[in-house]
C-alpha positions in Angstrom: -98.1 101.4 -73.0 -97.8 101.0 -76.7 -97.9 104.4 -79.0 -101.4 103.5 -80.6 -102.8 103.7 -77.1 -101.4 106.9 -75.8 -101.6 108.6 -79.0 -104.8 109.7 -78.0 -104.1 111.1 -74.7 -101.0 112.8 -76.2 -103.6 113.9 -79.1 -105.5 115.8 -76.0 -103.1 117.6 -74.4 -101.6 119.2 -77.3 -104.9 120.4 -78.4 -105.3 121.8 -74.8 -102.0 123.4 -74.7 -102.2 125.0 -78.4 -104.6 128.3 -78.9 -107.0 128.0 -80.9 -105.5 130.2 -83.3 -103.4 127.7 -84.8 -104.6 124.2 -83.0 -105.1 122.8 -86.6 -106.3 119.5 -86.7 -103.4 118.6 -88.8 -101.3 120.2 -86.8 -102.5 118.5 -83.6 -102.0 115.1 -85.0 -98.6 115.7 -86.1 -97.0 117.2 -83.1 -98.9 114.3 -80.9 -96.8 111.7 -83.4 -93.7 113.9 -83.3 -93.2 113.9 -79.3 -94.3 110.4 -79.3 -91.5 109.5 -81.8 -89.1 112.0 -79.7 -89.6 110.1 -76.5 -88.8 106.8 -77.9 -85.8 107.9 -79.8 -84.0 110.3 -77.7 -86.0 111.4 -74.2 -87.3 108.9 -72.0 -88.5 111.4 -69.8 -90.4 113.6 -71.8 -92.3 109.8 -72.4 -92.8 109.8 -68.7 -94.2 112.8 -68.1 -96.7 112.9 -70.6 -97.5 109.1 -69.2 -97.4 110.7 -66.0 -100.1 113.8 -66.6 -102.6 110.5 -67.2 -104.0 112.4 -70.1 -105.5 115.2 -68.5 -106.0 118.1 -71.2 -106.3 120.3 -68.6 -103.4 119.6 -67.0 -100.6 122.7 -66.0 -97.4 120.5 -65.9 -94.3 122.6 -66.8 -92.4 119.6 -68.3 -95.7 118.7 -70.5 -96.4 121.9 -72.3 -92.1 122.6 -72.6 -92.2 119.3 -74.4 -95.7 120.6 -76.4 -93.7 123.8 -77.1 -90.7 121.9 -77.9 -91.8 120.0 -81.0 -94.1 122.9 -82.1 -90.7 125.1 -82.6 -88.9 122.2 -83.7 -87.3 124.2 -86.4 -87.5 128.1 -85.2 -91.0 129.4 -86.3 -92.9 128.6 -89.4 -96.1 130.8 -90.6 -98.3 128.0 -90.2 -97.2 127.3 -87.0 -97.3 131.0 -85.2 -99.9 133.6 -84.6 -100.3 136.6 -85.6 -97.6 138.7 -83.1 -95.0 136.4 -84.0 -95.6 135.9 -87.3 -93.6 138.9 -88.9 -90.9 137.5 -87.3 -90.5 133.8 -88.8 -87.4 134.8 -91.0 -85.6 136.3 -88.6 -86.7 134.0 -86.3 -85.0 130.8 -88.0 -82.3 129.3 -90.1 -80.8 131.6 -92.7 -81.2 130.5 -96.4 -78.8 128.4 -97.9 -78.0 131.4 -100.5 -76.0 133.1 -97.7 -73.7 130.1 -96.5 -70.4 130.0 -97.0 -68.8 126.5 -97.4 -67.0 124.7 -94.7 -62.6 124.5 -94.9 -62.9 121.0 -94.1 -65.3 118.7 -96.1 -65.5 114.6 -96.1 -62.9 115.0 -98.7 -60.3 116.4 -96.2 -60.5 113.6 -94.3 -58.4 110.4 -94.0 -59.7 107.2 -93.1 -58.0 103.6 -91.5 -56.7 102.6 -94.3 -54.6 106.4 -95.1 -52.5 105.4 -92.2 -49.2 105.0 -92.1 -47.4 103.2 -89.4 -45.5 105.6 -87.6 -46.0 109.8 -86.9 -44.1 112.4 -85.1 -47.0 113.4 -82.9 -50.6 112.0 -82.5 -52.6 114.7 -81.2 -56.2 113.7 -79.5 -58.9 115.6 -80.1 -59.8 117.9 -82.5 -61.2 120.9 -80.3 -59.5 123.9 -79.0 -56.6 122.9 -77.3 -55.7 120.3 -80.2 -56.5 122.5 -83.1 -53.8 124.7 -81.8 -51.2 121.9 -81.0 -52.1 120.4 -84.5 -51.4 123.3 -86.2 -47.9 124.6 -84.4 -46.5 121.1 -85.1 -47.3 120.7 -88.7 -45.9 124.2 -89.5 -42.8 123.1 -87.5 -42.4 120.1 -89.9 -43.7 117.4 -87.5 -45.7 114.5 -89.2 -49.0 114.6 -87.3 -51.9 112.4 -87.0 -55.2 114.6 -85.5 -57.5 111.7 -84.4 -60.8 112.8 -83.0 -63.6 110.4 -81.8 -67.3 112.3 -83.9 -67.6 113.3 -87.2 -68.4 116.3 -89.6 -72.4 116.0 -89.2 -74.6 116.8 -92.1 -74.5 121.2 -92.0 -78.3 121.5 -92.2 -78.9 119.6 -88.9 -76.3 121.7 -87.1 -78.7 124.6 -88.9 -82.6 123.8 -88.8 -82.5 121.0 -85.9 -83.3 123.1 -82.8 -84.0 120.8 -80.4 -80.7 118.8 -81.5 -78.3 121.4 -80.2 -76.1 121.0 -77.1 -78.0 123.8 -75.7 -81.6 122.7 -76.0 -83.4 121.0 -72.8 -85.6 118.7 -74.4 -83.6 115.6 -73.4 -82.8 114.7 -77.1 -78.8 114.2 -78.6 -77.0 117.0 -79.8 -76.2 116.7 -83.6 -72.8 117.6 -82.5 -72.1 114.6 -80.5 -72.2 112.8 -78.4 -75.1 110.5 -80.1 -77.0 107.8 -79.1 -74.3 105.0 -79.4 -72.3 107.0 -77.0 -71.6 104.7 -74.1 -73.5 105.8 -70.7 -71.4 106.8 -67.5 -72.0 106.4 -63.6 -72.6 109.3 -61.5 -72.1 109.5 -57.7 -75.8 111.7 -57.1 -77.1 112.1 -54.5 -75.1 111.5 -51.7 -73.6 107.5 -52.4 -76.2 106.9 -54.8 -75.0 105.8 -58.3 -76.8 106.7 -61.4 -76.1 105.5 -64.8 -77.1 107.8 -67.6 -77.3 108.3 -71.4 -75.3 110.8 -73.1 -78.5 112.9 -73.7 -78.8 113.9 -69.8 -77.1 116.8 -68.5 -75.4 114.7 -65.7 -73.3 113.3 -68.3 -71.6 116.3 -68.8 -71.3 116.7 -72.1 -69.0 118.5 -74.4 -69.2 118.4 -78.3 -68.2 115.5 -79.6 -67.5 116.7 -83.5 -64.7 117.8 -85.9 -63.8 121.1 -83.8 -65.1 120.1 -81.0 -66.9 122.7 -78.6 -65.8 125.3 -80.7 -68.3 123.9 -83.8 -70.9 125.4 -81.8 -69.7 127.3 -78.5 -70.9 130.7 -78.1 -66.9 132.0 -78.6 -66.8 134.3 -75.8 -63.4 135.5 -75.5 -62.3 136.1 -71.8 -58.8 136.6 -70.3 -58.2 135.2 -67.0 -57.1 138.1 -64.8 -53.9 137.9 -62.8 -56.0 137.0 -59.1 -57.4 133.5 -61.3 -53.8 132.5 -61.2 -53.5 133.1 -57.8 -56.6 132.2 -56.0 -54.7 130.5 -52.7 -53.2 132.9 -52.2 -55.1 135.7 -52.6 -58.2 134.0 -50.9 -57.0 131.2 -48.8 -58.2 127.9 -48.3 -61.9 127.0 -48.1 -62.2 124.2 -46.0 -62.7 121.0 -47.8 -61.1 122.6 -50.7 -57.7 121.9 -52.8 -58.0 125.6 -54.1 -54.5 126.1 -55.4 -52.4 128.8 -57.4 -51.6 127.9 -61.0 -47.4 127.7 -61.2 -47.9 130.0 -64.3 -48.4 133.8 -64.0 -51.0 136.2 -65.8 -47.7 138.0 -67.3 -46.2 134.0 -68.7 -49.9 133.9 -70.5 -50.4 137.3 -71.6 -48.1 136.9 -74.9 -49.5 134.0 -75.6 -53.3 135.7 -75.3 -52.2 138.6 -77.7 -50.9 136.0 -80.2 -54.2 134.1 -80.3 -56.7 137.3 -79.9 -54.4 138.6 -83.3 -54.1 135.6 -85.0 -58.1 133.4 -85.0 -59.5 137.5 -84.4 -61.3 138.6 -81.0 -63.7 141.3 -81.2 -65.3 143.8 -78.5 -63.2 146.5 -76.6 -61.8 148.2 -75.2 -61.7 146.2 -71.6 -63.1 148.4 -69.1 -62.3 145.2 -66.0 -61.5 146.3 -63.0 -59.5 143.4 -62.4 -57.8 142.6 -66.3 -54.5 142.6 -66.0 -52.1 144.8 -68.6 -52.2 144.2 -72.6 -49.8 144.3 -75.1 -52.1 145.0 -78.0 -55.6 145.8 -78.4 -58.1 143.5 -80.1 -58.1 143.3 -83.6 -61.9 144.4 -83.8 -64.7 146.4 -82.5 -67.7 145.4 -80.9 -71.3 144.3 -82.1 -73.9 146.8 -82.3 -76.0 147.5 -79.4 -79.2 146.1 -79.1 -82.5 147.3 -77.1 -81.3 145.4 -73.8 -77.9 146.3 -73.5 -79.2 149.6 -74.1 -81.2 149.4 -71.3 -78.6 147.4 -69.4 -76.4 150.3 -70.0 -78.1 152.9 -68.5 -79.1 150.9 -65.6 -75.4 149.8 -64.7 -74.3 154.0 -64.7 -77.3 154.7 -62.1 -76.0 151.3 -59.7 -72.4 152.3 -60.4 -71.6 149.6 -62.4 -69.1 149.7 -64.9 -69.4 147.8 -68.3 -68.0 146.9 -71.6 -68.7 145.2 -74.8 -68.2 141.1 -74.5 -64.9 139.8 -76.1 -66.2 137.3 -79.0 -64.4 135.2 -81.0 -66.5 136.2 -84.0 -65.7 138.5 -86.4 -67.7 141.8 -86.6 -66.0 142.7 -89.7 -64.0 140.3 -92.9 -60.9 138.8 -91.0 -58.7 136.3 -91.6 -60.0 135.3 -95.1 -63.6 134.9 -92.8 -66.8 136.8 -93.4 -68.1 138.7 -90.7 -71.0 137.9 -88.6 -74.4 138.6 -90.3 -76.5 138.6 -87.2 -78.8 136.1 -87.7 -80.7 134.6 -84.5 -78.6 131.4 -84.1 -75.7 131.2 -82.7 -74.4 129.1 -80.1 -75.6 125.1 -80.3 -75.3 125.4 -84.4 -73.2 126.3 -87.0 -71.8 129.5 -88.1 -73.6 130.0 -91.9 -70.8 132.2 -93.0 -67.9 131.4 -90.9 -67.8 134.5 -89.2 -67.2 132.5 -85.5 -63.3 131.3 -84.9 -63.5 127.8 -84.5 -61.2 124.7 -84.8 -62.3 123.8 -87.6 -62.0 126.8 -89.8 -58.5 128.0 -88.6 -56.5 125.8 -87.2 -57.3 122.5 -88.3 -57.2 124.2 -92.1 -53.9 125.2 -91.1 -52.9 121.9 -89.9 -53.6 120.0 -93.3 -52.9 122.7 -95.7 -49.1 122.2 -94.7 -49.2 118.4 -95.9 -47.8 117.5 -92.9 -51.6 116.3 -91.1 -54.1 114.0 -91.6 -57.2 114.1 -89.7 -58.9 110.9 -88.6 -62.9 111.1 -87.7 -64.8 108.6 -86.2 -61.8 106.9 -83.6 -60.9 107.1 -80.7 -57.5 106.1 -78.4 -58.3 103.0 -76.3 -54.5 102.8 -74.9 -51.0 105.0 -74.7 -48.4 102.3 -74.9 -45.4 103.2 -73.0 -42.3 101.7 -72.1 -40.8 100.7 -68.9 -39.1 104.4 -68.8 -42.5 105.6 -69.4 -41.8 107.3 -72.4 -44.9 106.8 -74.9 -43.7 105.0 -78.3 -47.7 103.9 -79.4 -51.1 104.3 -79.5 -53.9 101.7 -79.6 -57.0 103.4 -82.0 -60.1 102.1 -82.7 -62.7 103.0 -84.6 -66.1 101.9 -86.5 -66.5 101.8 -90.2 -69.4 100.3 -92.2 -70.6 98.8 -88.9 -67.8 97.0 -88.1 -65.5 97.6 -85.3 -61.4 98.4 -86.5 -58.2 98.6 -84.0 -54.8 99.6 -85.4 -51.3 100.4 -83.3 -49.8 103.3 -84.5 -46.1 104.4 -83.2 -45.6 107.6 -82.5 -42.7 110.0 -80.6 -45.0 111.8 -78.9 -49.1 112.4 -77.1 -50.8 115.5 -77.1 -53.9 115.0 -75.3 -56.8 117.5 -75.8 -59.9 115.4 -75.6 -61.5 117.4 -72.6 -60.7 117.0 -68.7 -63.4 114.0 -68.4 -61.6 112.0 -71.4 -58.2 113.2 -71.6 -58.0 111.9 -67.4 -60.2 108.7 -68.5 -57.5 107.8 -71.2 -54.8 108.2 -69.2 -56.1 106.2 -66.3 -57.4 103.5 -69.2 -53.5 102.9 -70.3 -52.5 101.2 -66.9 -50.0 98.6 -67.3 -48.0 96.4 -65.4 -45.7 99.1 -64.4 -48.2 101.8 -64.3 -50.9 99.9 -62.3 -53.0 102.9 -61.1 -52.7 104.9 -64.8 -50.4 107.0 -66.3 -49.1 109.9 -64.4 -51.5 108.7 -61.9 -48.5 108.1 -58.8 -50.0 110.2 -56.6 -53.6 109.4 -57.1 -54.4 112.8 -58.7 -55.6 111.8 -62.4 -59.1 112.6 -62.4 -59.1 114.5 -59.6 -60.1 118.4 -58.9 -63.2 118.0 -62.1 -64.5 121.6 -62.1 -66.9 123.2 -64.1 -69.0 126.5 -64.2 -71.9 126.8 -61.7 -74.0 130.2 -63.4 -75.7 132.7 -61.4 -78.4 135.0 -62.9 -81.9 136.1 -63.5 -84.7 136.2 -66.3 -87.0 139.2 -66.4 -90.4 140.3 -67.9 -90.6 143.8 -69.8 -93.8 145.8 -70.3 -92.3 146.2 -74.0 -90.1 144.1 -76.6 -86.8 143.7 -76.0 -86.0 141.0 -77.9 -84.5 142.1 -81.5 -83.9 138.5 -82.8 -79.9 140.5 -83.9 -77.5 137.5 -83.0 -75.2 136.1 -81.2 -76.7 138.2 -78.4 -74.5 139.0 -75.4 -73.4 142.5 -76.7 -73.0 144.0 -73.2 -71.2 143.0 -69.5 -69.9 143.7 -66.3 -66.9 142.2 -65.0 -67.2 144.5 -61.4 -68.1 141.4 -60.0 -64.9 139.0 -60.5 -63.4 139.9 -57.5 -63.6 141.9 -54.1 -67.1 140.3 -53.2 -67.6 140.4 -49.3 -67.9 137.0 -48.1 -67.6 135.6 -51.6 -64.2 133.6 -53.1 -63.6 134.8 -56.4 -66.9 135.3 -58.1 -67.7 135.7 -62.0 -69.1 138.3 -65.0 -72.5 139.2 -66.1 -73.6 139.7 -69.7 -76.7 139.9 -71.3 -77.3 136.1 -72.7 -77.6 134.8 -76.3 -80.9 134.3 -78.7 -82.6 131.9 -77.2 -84.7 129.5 -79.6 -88.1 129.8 -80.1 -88.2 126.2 -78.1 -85.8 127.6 -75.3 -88.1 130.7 -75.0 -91.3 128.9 -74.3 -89.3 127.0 -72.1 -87.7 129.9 -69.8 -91.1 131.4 -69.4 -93.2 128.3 -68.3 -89.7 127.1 -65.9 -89.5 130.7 -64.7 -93.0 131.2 -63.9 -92.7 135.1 -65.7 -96.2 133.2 -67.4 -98.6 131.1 -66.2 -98.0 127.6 -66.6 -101.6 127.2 -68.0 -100.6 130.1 -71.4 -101.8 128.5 -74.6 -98.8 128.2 -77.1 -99.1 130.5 -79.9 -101.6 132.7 -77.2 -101.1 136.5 -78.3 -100.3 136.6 -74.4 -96.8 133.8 -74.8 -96.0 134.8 -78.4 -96.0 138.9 -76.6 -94.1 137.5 -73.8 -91.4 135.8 -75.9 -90.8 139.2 -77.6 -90.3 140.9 -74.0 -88.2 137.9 -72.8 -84.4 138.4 -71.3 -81.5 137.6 -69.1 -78.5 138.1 -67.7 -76.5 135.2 -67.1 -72.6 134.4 -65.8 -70.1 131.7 -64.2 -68.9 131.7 -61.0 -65.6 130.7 -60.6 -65.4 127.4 -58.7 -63.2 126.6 -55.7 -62.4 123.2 -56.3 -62.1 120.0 -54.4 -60.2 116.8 -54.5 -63.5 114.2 -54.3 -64.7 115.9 -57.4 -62.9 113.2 -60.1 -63.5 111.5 -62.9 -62.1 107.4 -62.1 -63.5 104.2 -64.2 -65.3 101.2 -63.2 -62.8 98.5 -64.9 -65.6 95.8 -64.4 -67.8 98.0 -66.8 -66.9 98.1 -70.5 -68.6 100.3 -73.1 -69.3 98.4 -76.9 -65.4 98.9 -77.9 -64.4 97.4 -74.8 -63.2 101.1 -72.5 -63.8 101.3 -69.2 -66.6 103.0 -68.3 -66.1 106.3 -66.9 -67.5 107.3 -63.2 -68.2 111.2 -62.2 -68.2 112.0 -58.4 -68.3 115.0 -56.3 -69.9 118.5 -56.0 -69.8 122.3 -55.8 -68.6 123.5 -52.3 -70.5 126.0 -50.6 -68.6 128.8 -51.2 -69.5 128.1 -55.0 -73.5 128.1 -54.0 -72.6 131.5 -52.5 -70.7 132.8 -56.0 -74.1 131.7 -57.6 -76.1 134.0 -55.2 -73.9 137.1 -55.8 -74.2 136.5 -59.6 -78.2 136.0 -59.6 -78.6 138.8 -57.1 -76.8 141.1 -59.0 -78.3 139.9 -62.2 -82.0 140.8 -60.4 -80.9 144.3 -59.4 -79.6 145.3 -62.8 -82.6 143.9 -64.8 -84.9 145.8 -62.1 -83.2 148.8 -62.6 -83.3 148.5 -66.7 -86.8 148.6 -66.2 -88.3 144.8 -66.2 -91.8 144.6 -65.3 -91.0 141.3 -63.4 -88.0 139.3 -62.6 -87.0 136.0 -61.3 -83.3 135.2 -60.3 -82.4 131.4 -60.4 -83.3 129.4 -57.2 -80.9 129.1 -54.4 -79.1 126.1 -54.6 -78.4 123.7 -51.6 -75.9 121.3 -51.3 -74.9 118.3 -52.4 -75.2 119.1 -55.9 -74.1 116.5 -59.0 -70.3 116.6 -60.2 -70.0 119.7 -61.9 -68.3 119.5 -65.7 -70.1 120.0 -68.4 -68.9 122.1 -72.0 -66.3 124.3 -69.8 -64.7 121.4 -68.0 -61.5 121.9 -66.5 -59.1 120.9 -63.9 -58.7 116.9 -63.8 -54.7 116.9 -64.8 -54.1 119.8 -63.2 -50.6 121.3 -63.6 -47.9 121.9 -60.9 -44.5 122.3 -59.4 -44.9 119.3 -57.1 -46.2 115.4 -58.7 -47.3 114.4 -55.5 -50.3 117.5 -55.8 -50.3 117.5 -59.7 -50.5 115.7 -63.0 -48.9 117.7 -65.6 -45.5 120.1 -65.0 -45.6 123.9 -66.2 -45.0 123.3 -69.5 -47.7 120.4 -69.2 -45.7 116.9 -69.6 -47.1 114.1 -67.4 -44.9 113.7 -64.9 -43.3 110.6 -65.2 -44.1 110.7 -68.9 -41.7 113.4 -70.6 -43.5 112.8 -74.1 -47.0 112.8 -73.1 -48.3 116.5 -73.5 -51.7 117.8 -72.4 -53.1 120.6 -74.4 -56.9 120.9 -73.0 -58.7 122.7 -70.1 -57.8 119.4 -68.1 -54.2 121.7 -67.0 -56.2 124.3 -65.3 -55.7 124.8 -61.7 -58.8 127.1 -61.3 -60.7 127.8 -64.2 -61.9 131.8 -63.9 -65.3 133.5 -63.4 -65.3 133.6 -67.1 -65.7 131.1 -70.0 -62.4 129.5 -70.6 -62.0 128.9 -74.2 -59.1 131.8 -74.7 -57.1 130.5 -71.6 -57.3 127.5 -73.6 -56.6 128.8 -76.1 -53.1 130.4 -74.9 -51.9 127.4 -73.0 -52.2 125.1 -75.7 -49.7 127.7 -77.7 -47.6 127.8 -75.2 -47.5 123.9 -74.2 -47.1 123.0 -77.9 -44.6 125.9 -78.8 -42.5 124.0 -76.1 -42.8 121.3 -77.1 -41.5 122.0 -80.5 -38.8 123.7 -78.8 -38.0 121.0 -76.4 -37.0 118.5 -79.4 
């Protein structure tokens, strides 16, 4: 149906889903163009569900009135758009003025392009996130010459700021600003059962994580967590689930722990002092305090000491006061899906990729990506085919190198290495023993949303200020299990979102209603990751008859969470619902009960698909992560992890992508 003819059904609805209060005619006509420009740029589905509501102002669909209330907080709240209970609230409720940002370390000007390369480096290091702004920056202070390629760009800072429904954590179906964007290739995914799917890089079965200069941690909500000593050694100290490869890492809690200080010390962790149960010893304490409390975790406080429950502040990698030559954090209501205005949030690319260039040893590539490691009948790597797009045109380029650090995420880092068969690598590289790809794990959350009779909601970023980590461990009937905190500032858009989805208010609430604008001041939850038991069918491979528009195979997601992760969920959500009862909510929903088969789980914590081991027939990667077979190709990115914690796993991260590239360094 062309636009001109359902403009005017999409006309109706919105003027049925807006209160009259601010259903301007104006207004009407412009969100009724916006969401039909939305669904033909970005979300095909929100297209398809205003097509199928047939019109029908009266109609009560969820998905209609989220996508209503999407483009109507399309940038946080604006006075013209609110009533009056939210309107004393659009500053705080929305980007910060441009007089309080501080500039970016890296600008357009710090970056190289095809024709700055030379034809040989020390190191090529892929990926720009994490695990490769850490490798980047211990080889260039060693005195290695290092190329830092890494596939998206520095996007425009005002998107990453005042584009809310362009963030990786928005539901509205459009492309993050961060990457991937819409010329991102599509993959296959196995779901349900043998059914294959192929999907745009806009829908959550992609499994998406940031495609950008920094990579997730551009826009990652920086929680800080240790893996405790029993995430290293989950075979053992659980078993074996049936139809699980659940496996004990071949490192120990007391190998990483240095290697934890040295990172908590160095980009600056916040919070304190750890109150875990189940944390194992420290040999410093973090460099900074906590955030100030806010109305729910004081709440959440005094409910955890009636259940028992012991708490402490969440470990951030933000700093609560100047550190580092950063500012620290000025609380403003966006946090995680968007940039940091004044740099107070450790990220790749204002630490360790500035480190990286600033010794003259580094260049940083945007905008290319590795099609091929070339290696040599011995295996060693001594190239890498790039490629890249500039002006519209399509560039390749071999560049020699003595050495791969891979730290593109578990999905690409095991699609490039299976991508580089040759004729004496058939299968891929490293891939022997059929394990490349294999063991893709994610994090399943658990939790619950809840009403209150009064505001709760102080619009004070990031948010999570206070957790319980009781619940990692020692769960009858449970393997492993995960924390709890107290979850970030939602948008405006997410808001409206969580309260039609959760049913907390009736799905037939006008937006900008004094009864939804009250409701989205009383909003909260409690959220956390279970820690998955993995499996061996849940892989990443490629269909090589598939090619995406530079000529890589397209990559193929399979598998599911096992039961006993459906049961981690349930603890999580049913602990969630008790503590939010017992802080006082007037209502509370915990997330629905999950049944099995679910779709591969990966997503922005993805982990697991080289995982590292003693033994190459049952791993990818040794301790001190070399492909075996492969001495100098190096991984450097969650794809080593064995298990991946009941936590988020940037720090772990982190520390093994110290200790992988300190080793390497010393290896030479």
């Amino acid at each position: 149906m062309p636009d001109s003819d359902l403009f005017p059904a999409v006309r109706r609805l919105v003027a049925g889903a807006l209160d009259p209060a601010v259903a301007r005619d104006s207004l009407i006509d412009h969100l009724a163009t916006r969401i039909l420009d939305l669904g033909a740029e970005d979300a095909p589905a929100m297209r398809q569900s205003i097509l199928a509501s047939g019109g029908d102002p009266s109609t009560s669909e969820t998905a209609v009135r989220a996508a209503i209330g999407d483009a109507l907080y399309e940038h946080g709240l604006s006075i013209e758009r609110v009533g009056p209970t939210l309107a004393p609230h659009v500053r705080e409720w929305t980007a910060p003025r441009p007089a309080q940002l501080e500039p970016l370390q890296i600008s357009p000007r710090s970056l190289a392009g095809p024709e700055d390369l030379e034809d040989q480096y020390d190191v090529i290091v892929v990926g720009s996130g994490a695990g490769g702004g850490i490798a980047a920056k211990t080889l260039a202070e060693a005195g290695w010459r290092v190329l830092i390629i890494e596939r998206g760009t520095l996007p425009e800072r005002s998107s990453l700021l005042t584009e809310h429904l362009h963030t990786p954590r928005a539901a509205s179906g459009q492309f993050p600003n961060s990457g991937p964007g819409r010329t991102s290739e599509e993959r296959q995914v196995v779901f349900p059962s043998d059914q294959l799917r192929t999907v745009r890089a806009s829908d959550p079965l992609w499994n998406n994580n940031a495609i950008t200069i920094g990579g997730g941690t551009r826009v990652y909500g920086a929680q800080a967590w240790r893996f405790t000593p029993r995430d290293f050694t989950m075979a053992s100290t659980y078993g074996v689930p049936d139809g699980s490869s659940l496996a004990d890492w071949p490192i120990t809690y007391r190998d990483l722990e240095p290697y934890y200080t040295r990172i908590e010390q160095e980009l600056g962790v916040s919070g304190g002092p750890s109150r875990d149960p189940w944390d194992g010893p420290r040999s410093a304490p973090l460099p900074m305090g906590p955030l100030p409390a806010s109305p729910i975790s004081t709440r959440l406080e005094r409910a955890a000491q009636r259940l028992g429950v012991s708490t402490q502040p969440v470990p951030l990698l933000i700093n609560t006061r100047p550190y580092g030559g950063r500012a620290a954090c000025i609380q403003c209501s966006q946090c995680v899906g968007f940039d940091c205005p004044v740099g107070a949030r450790a990220g790749s690319h204002n630490t360790t990729l500035p480190a990286a260039l600033q010794t003259g040893n580094a260049i940083l590539l945007p905008d290319t990506q590795a099609s091929r490691i070339l290696v040599g009948r011995d295996g060693q790597a001594h190239g890498v085919d790039l490629v890249g797009e500039r002006d519209g045109r399509i560039w390749r380029r071999t560049i020699a190198t003595g050495s791969v650090v891979l730290a593109a995420g578990a999905i690409e880092t095991a699609r490039l290495l299976l991508d580089s068969a040759d004729d004496y690598h058939p299968t891929g590289l490293g891939n022997h023993s059929d394990q490349v790809g294999r063991h893709l794990q994610g994090h399943a959350y658990g939790g619950a949303s809840a009403l209150f009779a009064e505001e709760v909601v102080d619009l004070r970023g990031p948010g999570p200020v206070i957790s319980t980590s009781d619940f990692r461990h020692g769960n009858d009937g449970v393997v492993g299990g995960g924390i709890l905190a107290n979850e970030f500032v939602p948008t405006p858009a997410s808001t409206q979102r969580y309260l039609y989805e959760t049913g907390l208010i009736n799905a037939d609430t006008a937006l900008g209603s004094p009864a939804m604008e009250r409701a989205m001041l009383r909003f909260a939850r409690v959220m956390g990751p279970v820690q998955e038991v993995t499996m061996s069918q849940s892989r990443v491979t490629l269909d090589r008859a598939r090619t995406d528009r530079i000529g890589r195979s397209i990559v193929r997601l399979e598998g599911s969470l096992h039961p006993e992760d459906l049961r981690g969920r349930d603890l999580l959500s049913d602990r969630a619902t008790a503590w939010l009862r017992s802080a006082g909510a007037a209502e509370v929903r915990p997330m629905p009960t999950l049944e099995g088969p679910t779709p591969p789980s990966g997503g922005q914590h993805q982990a697991g698909t080289c995982r590292m081991g003693t033994d190459p027939a049952t791993s990818v990667v040794t301790p001190e992560g070399r492909v075996w077979g492969h001495e100098n190709i190096v991984i450097a990115d969650g794809s080593t992890h064995v298990t991946n914690g009941g936590v988020n796993p940037v720090l772990t991260i982190l520390a093994n992508a110290l200790r992988i590239s300190e080793g390497l360094v010393n290896s030479s």
